[in-house]
N, C-alpha and C positions, 0 to 999 in steps of 0.2 A: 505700720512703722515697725522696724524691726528694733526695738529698743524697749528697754523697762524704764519705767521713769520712779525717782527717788523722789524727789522733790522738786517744786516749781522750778529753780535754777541749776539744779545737775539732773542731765541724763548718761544715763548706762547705755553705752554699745556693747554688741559683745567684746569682753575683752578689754576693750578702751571708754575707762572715764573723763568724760568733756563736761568742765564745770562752765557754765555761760555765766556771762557776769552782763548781763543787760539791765540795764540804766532805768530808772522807774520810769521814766517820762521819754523812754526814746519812742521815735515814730518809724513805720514801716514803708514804704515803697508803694505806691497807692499801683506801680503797674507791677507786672512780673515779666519777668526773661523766658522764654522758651529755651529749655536747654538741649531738649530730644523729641523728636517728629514736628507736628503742628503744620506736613504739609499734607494731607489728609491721610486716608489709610490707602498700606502699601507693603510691601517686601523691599522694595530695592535700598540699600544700605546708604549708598551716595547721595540720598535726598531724605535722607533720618527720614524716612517712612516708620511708622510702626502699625501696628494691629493690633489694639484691647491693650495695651500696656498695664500690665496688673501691681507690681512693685520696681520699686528703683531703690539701690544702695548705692551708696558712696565708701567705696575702698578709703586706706591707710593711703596711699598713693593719689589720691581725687580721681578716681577713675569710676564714673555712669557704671553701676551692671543694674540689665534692665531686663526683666520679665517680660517682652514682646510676646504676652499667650496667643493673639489670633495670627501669629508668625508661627509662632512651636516654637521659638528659638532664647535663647539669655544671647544679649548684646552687650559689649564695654566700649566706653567711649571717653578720653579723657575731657575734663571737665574744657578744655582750651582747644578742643581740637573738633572740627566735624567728622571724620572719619570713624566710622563703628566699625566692629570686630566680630562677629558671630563666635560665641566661644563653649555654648553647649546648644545642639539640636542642629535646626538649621537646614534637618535634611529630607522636610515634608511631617505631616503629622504620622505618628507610629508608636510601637514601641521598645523598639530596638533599643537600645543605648546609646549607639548615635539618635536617636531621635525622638521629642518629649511630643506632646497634646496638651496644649492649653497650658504649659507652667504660670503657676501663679505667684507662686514667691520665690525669692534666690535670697542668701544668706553666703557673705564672702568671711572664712572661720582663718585668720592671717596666720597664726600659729601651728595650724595645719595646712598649710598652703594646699586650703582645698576653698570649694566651692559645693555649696546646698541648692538641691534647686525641688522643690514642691509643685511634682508634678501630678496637675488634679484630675485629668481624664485617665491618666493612665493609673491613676489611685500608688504614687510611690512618692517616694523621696529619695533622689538619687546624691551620691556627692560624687561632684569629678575633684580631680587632682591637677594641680598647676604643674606642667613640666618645661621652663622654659616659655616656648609660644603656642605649647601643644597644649593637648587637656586628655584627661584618660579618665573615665568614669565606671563605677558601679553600685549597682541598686545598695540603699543604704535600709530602706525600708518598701517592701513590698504588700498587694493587698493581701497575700496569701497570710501572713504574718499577723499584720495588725487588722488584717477588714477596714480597710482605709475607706470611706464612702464621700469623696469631694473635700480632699485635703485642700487648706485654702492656706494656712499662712504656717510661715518660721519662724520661731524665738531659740534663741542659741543662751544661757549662764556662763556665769566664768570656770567652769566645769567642764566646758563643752558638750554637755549636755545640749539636746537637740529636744525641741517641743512644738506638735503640727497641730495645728486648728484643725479637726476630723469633724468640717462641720455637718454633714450631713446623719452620724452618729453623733450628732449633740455633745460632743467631749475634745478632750486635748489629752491629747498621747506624748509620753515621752521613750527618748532612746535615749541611754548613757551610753559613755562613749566608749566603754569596753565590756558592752553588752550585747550579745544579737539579738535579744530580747527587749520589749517595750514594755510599760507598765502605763497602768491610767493615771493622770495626772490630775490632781487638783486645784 
């Protein structure tokens, strides 16, 4: 979950404070809705296939952006609509720029009208830029830098500060945001 929690009734997203006001005795929905894939594993976008789906965020807008790692790709999808989007990868595993390996988290940062995406085979963390319907990206954090060894998740502060689960070096790395340098994190 990409969120810090303050207390049982408000969680922190980045940026956006959502106080839940839930009822001591309310009940839950014994089934759940499928809202992305659940027709088995797959690439083709018209039948919400996915592959290892590793995280899902919900944008300012309700809009799915969804980690599809055994795709390579981040997909959006409004919450009322079936039609998905490919809007980072998408173009086989690699590691080009156009193209991730295994991303496992995405992080959508609205005041930078960008997108994080924690990409764990290729040991980086990219962020693209929203331009319109387009996306433009570049390496935000590379292994050459940090020694990233199976970066697994994002946490973003109201800072925009950036912070990756570097799980296979046991630690959490942070980038500030007018740093090209990272520092260990506690």
């Amino acid at each position: 979950m990409n969120s810090f929690t303050h207390s049982i009734n408000s969680v922190n997203f980045p940026f956006i404070l959502v106080t839940l006001n839930i009822p001591i005795h309310a009940r839950w929905e014994n089934n759940g809705l499928t809202v992305a894939g659940g027709h088995e594993e797959g690439k083709a976008l018209n039948e919400l296939n996915l592959n290892c789906p590793c995280s899902l965020f919900v944008d300012a807008d309700q809009r799915m952006i969804i980690a599809d790692g055994g795709n390579d790709r981040i997909i959006r999808r409004r919450m009322d609509d079936t039609r998905e989007q490919v809007i980072a990868g998408g173009h086989g595993e690699g590691n080009k720029l156009s193209q991730l390996n295994s991303p496992s988290d995405v992080l959508v940062v609205q005041n930078m009208n960008s997108l994080i995406i924690c990409d764990r085979q290729n040991r980086r963390v990219l962020r693209c830029y929203f331009h319109s319907d387009t996306i433009s990206g570049e390496s935000l954090v590379v292994n050459i830098d940090w020694q990233l060894s199976h970066p697994e998740e994002l946490f973003s502060d109201t800072l925009c500060n950036i912070y990756v689960v570097d799980f296979l070096n046991y630690r959490r790395r942070k980038w500030q945001r007018q740093s090209s340098k990272s520092i260990q994190s506690s």
